[in-house]
N, C-alpha and C positions, 0 to 999 in steps of 0.2 A: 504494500500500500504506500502510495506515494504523501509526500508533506500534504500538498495540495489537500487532498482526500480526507487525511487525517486533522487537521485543520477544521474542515467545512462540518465533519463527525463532531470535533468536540464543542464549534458553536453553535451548533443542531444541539448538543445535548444541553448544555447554558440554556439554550431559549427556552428548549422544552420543563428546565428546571425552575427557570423562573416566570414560566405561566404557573409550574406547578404550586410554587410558592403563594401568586399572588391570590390564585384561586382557594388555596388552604386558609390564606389571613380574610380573605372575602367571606371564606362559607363560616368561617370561626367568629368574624366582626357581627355577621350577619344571624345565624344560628349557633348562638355558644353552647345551648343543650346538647348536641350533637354530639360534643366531643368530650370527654374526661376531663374530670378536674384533677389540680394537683392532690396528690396525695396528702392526707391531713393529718396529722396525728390525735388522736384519741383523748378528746377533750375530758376533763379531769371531773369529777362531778362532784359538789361540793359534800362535805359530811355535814349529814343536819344530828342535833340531839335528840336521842330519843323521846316520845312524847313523855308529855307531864300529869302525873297520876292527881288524883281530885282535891287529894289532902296534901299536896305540897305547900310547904311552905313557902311561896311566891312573894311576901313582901316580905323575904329577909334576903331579895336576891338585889345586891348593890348592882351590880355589874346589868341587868332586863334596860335594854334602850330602850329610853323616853318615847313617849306617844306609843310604843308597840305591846302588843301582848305579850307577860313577863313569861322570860322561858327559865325555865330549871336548869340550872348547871347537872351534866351528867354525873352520874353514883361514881365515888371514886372504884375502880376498877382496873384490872393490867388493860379495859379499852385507851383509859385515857394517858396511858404511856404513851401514844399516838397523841401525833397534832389533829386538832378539829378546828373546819374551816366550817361555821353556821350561819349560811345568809338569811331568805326569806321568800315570799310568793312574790313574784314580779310582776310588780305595781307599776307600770309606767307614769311618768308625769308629765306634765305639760305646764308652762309656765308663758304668762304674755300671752298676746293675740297671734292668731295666724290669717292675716285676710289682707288682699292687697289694700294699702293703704297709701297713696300719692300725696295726698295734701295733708299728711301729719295729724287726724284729728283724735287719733288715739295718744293716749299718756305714752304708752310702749311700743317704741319701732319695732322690739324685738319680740320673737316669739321661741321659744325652747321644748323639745320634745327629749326627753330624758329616757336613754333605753337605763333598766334594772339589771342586766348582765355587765357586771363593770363600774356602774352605776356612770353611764359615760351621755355623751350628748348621741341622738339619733338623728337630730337634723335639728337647724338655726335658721327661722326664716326673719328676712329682712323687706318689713311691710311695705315701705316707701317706696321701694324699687323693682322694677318689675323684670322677669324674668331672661322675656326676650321682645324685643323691637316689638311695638303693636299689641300689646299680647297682655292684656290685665291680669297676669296672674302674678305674682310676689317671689321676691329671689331667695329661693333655699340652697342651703349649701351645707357642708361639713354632716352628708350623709354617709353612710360606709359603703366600701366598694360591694357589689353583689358576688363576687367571685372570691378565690383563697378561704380566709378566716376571716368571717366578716366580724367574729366578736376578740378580734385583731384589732382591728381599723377603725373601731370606734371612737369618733375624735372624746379626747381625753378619760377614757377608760383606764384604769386602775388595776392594770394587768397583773404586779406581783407584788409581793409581800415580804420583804426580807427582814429574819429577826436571827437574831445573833447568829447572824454570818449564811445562813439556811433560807433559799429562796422560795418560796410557798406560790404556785400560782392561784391567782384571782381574775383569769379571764373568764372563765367559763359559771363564776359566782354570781347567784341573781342574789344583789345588794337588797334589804329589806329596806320597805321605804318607812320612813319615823316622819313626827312634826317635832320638833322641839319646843319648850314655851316660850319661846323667843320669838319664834316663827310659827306660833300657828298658821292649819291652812284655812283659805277661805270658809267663810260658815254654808254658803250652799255654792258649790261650782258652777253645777248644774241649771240653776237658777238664770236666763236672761239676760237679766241685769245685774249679777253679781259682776262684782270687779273683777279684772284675772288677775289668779294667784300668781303673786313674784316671785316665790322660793320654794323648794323644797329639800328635803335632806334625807340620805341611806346610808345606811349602816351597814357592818359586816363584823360578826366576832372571830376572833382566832383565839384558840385554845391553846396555850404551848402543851410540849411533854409533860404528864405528871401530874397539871394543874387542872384545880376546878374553876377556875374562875378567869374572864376573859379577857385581851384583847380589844376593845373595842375601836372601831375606826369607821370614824363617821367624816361622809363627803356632802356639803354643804352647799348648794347652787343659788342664787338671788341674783334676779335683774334688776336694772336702773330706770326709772323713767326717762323722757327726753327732755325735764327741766334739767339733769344734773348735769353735771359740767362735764360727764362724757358724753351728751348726746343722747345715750341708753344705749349704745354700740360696746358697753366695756361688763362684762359679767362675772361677779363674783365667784369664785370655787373654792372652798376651804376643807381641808381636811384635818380634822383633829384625830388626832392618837390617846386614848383615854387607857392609861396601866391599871386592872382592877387585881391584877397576879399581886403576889406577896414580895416580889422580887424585881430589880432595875431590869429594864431589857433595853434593848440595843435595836433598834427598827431601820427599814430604810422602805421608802414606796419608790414603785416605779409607775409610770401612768404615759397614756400616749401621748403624741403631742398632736395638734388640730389637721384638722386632714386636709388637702387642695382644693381649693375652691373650683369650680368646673368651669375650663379652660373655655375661652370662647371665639378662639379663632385657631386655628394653624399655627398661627406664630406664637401663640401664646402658652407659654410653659414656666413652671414657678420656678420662683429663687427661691433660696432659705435665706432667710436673713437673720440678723444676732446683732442686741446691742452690746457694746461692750463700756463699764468704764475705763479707760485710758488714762487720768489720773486724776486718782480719784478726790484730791483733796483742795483740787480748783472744781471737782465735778464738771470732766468734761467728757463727753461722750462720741465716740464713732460708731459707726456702722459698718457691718463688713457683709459681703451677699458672697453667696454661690450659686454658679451657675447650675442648671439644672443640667445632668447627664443619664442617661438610663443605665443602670446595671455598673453603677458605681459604688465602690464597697463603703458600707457605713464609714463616718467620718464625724470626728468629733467636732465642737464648733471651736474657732482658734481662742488656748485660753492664756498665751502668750499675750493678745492684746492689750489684755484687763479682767477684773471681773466682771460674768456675764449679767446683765441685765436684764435682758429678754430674748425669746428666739421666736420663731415663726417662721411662714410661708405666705409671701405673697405674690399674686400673679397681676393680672392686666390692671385690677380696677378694684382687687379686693384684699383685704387682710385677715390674716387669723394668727395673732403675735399672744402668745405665751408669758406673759411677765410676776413669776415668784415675789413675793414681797417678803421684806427681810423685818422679822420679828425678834432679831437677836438669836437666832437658831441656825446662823449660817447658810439659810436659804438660798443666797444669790453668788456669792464666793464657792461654794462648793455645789451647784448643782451640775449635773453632767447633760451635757445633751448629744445624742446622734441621733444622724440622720442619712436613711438609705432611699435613695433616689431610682427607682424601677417604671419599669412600661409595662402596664397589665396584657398580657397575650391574649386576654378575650375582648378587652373594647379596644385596646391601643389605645387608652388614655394615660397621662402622663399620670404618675402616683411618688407621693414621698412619705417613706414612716419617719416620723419624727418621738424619738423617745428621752423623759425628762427622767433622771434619778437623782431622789433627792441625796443628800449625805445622811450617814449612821448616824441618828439621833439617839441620846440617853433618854429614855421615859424611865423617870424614877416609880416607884411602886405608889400608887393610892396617885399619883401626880397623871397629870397630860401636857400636850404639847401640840400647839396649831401651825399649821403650812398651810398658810391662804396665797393666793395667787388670784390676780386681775386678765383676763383675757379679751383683748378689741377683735372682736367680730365684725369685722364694719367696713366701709367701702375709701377706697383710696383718694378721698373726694378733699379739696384742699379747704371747704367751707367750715368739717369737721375737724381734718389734723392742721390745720394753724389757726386752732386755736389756741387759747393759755394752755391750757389744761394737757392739752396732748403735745403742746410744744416743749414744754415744760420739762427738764429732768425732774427723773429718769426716763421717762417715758420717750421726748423727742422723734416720736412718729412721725412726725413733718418728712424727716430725713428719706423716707419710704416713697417720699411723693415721684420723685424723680430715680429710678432706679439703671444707668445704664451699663448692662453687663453683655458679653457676648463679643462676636465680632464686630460687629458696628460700633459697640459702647466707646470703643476706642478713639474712633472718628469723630465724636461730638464732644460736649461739654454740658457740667448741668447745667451750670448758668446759662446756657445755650436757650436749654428748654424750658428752662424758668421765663426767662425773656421773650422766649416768643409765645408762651401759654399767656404771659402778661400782655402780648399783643393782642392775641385774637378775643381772650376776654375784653378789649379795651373796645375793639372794634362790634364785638359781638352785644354790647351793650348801648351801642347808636345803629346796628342794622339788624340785631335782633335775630338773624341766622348764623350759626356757626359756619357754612359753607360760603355765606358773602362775605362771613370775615377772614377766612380762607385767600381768597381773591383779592381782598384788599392788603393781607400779607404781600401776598406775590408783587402785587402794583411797588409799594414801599422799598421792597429787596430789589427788584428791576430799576425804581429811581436812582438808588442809592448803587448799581453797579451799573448805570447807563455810561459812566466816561470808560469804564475800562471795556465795557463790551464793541464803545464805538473806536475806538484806541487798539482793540486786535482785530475789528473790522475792518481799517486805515491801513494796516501792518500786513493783515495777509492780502487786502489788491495790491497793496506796493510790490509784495512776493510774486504775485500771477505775472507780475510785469518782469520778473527776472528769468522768464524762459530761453528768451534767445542765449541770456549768457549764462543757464545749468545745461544748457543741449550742446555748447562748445567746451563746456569743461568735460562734460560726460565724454565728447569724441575727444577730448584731450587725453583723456586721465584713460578712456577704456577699460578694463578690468580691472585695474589696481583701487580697489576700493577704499585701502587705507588714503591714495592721495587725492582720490577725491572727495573724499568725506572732509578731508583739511582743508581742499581747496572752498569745498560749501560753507564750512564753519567760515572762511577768511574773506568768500563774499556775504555770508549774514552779517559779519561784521564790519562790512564794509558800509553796508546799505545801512546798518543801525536797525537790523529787523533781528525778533528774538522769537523763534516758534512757538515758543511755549505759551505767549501771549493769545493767541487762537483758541488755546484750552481753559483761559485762567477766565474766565467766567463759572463755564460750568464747575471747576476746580472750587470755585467762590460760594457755588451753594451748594457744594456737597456735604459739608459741614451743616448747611442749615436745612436738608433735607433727609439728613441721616437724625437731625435734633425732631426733626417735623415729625419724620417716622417716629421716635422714642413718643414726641407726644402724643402722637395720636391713637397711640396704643398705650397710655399710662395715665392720659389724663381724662378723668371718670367723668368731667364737665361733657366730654366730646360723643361721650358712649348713649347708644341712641338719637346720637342729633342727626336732624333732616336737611336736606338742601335744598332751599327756594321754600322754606315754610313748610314743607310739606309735600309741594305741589309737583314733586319730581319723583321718578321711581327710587331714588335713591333718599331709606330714611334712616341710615347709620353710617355716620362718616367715619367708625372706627372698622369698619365692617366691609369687602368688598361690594358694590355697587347693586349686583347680581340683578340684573334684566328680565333674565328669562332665567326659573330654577328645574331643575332635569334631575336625575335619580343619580349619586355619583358616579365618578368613574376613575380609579386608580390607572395613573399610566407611568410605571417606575417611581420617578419623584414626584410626580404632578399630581392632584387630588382635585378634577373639575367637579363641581355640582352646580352650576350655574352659569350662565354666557354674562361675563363681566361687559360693557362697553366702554366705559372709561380707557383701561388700559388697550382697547385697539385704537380708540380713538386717536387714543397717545404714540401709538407708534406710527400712522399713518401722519400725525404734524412731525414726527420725528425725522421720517422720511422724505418727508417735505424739505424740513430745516437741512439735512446733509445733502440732497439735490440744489441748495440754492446759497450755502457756504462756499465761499469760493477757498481754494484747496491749493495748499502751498505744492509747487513745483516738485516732482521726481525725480530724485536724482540717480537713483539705481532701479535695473525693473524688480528688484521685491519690497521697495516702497510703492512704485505704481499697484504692483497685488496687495501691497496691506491698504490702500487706500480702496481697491473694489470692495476687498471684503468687510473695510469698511461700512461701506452703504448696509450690508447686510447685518452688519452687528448693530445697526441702531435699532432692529427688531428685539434683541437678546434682551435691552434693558426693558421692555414695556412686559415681556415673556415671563420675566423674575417680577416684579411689577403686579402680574394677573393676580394673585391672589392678594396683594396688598390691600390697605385700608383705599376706601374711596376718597376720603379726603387727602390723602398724599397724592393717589393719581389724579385729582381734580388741582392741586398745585402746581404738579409739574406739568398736566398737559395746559391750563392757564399760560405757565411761565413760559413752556416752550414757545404758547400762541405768540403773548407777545411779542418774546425773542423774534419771532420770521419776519413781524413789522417790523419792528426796530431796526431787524439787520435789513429792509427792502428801503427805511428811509436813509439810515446809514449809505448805502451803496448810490444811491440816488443822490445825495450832497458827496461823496466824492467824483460821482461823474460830473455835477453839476462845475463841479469844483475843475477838472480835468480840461472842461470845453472852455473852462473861463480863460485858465491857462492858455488856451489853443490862440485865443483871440485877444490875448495881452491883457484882460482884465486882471484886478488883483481881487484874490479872494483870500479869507483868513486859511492858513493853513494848519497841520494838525500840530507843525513843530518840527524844529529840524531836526536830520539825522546827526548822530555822532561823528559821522566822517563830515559833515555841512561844519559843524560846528567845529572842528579843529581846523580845517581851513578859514573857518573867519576868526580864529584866536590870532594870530599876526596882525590883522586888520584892525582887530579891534585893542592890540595894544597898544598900535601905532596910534591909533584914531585917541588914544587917552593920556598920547605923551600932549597932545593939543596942537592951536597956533601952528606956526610955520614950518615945524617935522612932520605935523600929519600934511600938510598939502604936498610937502616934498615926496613921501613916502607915496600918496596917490597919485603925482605924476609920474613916477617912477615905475609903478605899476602900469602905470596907462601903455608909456612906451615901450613895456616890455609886452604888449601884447599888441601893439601894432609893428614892431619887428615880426613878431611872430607870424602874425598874417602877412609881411610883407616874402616871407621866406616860402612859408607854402604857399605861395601865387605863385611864386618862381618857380618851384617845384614841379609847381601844376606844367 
């Protein structure tokens, strides 16, 4: 069998392996019953205490959690040489309203669904905001994934138990729900017009070796209304450690950290982020993010910067930050955090486990011990974090507003997007549409780079004019590339032309369209906004345009579900614009071929482009528009300019070149010695160029 053959077999077998692929991630995305789940291991199931006979003694039991029915400590017995882990019937809770809510007229934005396995959150909706473009229904998030272990994933579940050194698991524990008298719950739930209940609280006993008497540890949950100075976006969780044993023990929790909020675009995928303090005794605080990677091995959060403050995960538009408060127990200095960054193989959605361990705490005998923690649930919207309160250390959520990580991150600046966020609010508050304030960005950046764009307009017609003499250097020089590359460098610097001037416009807003992009996908003001009021097909500028929507369709990297129009639009001015740039001179034939293939690569940028937000592709295809005017009056005033020359008029010109200007440095030395040496020196010139003519006439 020949190469040939062999060759053409094994990209036959590639193609065929990766239809086979694509078609196993389609019927998997599409049908996940189909296929197997990973294997699980064998969820642990709690020990409850045997029931309580009719004559026990029940009010001599210190250790029976408050609001619940008192349980007996088990008969001492070689049972209770074993540890016992005793939850309860699982009681879900609910806390707050759950119903779209836009115009604020509930006390509570938030609303809490509290699963009893873990005693963790099931889902957090946020009434104000609505889910998706058009769509009255309310944004919930920090629900658990449907696939693995889902009483894994449960945002801040209370997974294990560590007591002198021996780790107990408590994921698979339904927590008993209690009231405390601190917190009773509402007098009828049920009721209409009863208020919604803000708090609730679960419990779970551990029984060490040997002992009759418990462990208790109780998780404590309370929402805020939206007078308080969080807004009502920041939720209490406290866990107390209550020692009713005869003996000090040594505790540690571990509990998850908040799950991803659901990604809403392609591009958008979370960071983790961590405060840290850096030092701490001016109290000053950084931030440090990571980017997100699939199948990156846990990673601690860096504790080289400082101690940690808080951690989280936030994506496009949302937060869900973690912040321990320090009660004297060590809480923020010693908590440990990781974080495992994976892609779920049944939806392909992005997932991060995030897990908080506290440090080994002393609980003395008869004594307790509280770990309360604040957690912001809440949207990355700058109306909420700058204010006091969230601006404020330790907190400094501000800093999240602007997150730029990745490749691009590189390329901009935040003050970048600070700046131009300040713009379009400024604009968006005299024109009332986020998308005509779009446009009158572009107007602004176009004023403010019109001299340099007309300045490498001026510079590459000066170029087109240098044909006759790059076509006698080419037949000069022939092949030797090296000397005529010298020889081109020593006529562009003869003529005072710099190439690079052709490019340094779009050079100029690359910067402010890599900031555009960051905002338009970070800043929550943009999310759902309409172009033209309404009145257009396009009603989310953070969101591709989408025309026409069609059933997806995976093609390698590309993911259509929609015919975008923006971005063809864009590339069809694109192609415009490179048909009607005039195009510096070839000096060798593999710049004539880079300049065809050219023409065809100004498709590539609108291609990468297709799935972008609509309001970047409404900027750049705006800016290009203007750009082809500007460059068709641009060309228009140097021809105008060219004819005036022809016929002795004087028109302003654009400035001389460098080689003009060193020929008139002698002129104008003389010209400033003054009086009787400059007339000397001007006729002395004069005669030396009527000799000259006098010489070639003879010639002739």
């Amino acid at each position: 069998m020949d190469n040939k053959r062999l060759v053409t077999m094994m990209l036959l077998m590639l193609g065929l392996m990766m239809v086979w692929l694509f078609v196993q991630m389609e019927l998997r995305r599409r049908h996940p019953e189909w296929f197997p789940r990973p294997d699980q291991p064998a969820a642990t199931q709690p020990v409850r205490a045997p029931a309580a006979t009719a004559t026990a003694p029940t009010q001599a039991v210190p250790e029976a959690v408050a609001g619940a029915a008192p349980t007996v400590p088990p008969p001492a017995s070689a049972a209770t040489a074993q540890p016992r882990i005793i939850g309860g019937e699982p009681v879900p809770g609910e806390l707050g309203i759950h119903q779209f809510d836009p115009t604020g007229t509930s006390a509570y934005p938030m609303g809490l669904r509290i699963e009893p396995r873990g005693a963790a959150l099931q889902s957090v909706t946020l009434n104000r905001f609505r889910r998706e473009v058009r769509r009255d229904e309310p944004y919930v998030f920090q629900r658990p994934e449907i696939h693995g272990r889902p009483q894994q994933r449960y945002a801040l579940a209370t997974v294990a138990l560590e007591v002198g050194g021996v780790s107990y698991d408590l994921s698979a524990v339904d927590w008993q729900r209690v009231e405390s008298p601190a917190h009773p719950p509402a007098s009828d739930p049920s009721a209409a017009d009863a208020p919604p209940q803000t708090s609730a609280t679960y419990a779970v006993r551990f029984y060490p070796p040997g002992s009759e008497r418990p462990l208790i540890v109780r998780k404590h949950f309370e929402i805020r209304p939206a007078g308080h100075a969080s807004a009502g976006y920041e939720l209490l969780v406290a866990h107390t450690l209550e020692n009713h044993t005869a003996a000090d023990l040594n505790v540690r929790l571990v509990y998850n950290g908040p799950n991803v909020p659901p990604v809403e675009s392609s591009r958008d995928y979370p960071l983790i982020v961590s405060g840290h303090d850096v030092e701490r005794h001016v109290k000053k605080q950084e931030i440090y993010i990571s980017g997100y990677k699939a199948g990156k091995p846990p990673t601690a959060l860096p504790i080289d910067k400082g101690p940690l403050l808080w951690a989280g995960i936030g994506t496009a538009y949302f937060n869900a930050i973690v912040r321990p408060v320090d009660e004297g127990n060590g809480t923020i200095e010693d908590v440990k955090v990781q974080a495992l960054a994976e892609m779920d193989p049944y939806t392909g959605q992005p997932h991060v486990n995030m897990t908080f361990r506290t440090p080994e705490l002393k609980v003395p005998a008869g004594g307790s011990v509280g770990l309360p923690m604040e957690v912001y649930l809440g949207p990355r919207w700058r109306q909420t974090l700058k204010s006091d309160y969230y601006m404020a250390f330790p907190r400094a959520y501000h800093e999240t507003l602007v997150l730029t990580a990745g490749m691009c991150g590189a390329c901009t600046f935040p003050w970048l997007v600070n700046v131009l966020v300040a713009m379009l609010s400024f604009f968006h508050r005299g024109l009332h549409d986020w998308g005509l304030a779009i446009i009158a960005l572009v107007l602004i950046v176009r004023l403010i780079l019109h001299p340099i764009t007309k300045r490498s307009q001026v510079e590459m017609s000066k170029m087109g004019k240098m044909g006759p003499e790059v076509e006698r250097l080419k037949k000069k020089w022939g092949d030797n590339k090296e000397e005529l590359n010298k020889a081109m460098m020593a006529l562009y610097k003869e003529q005072g032309f710099t190439p690079v001037l052709g490019c340094l416009p779009m050079l100029l807003q690359m910067p402010i369209w890599i900031a555009l992009w960051s905002a338009l996908q970070s800043t929550f003001e943009l999310r759902h906004a309409s172009f033209l009021w309404g009145f257009t097909w396009i009603h989310d500028l953070a969101q591709p345009d989408r025309l026409l929507r069609f059933p997806p369709i995976s093609l390698f990297f590309f993911y259509l579900d929609a015919l975008n129009l923006l971005p063809i639009l864009m590339g069809l001015v694109f192609w415009i614009q490179h048909r009607m740039t005039p195009k510096p001179v070839a000096a060798t034939p593999q710049q004539e071929q880079q300049q065809k293939m050219m023409q065809w690569m100004t498709l590539l940028f609108p291609l990468l482009l297709y799935p972008g937000p609509s309001g970047l592709n409404l900027y750049i295809l705006t800016s290009t528009a203007i750009g082809i005017w500007e460059s068709k009056r641009v060309r228009d005033h140097i021809k105008a300019r060219e004819e005036a020359e022809k016929s002795q008029r004087e028109v302003v010109d654009a400035g001389p070149t460098r080689a003009a200007r060193r020929r008139a440095k002698p002129e104008a030395a003389a010209s400033r010695k003054g009086g009787l040496f400059a007339w000397f020196a001007r006729l002395q010139e004069r005669a030396e160029e009527l000799r000259r003519d006098s010489d070639r006439k003879k010639g002739k």
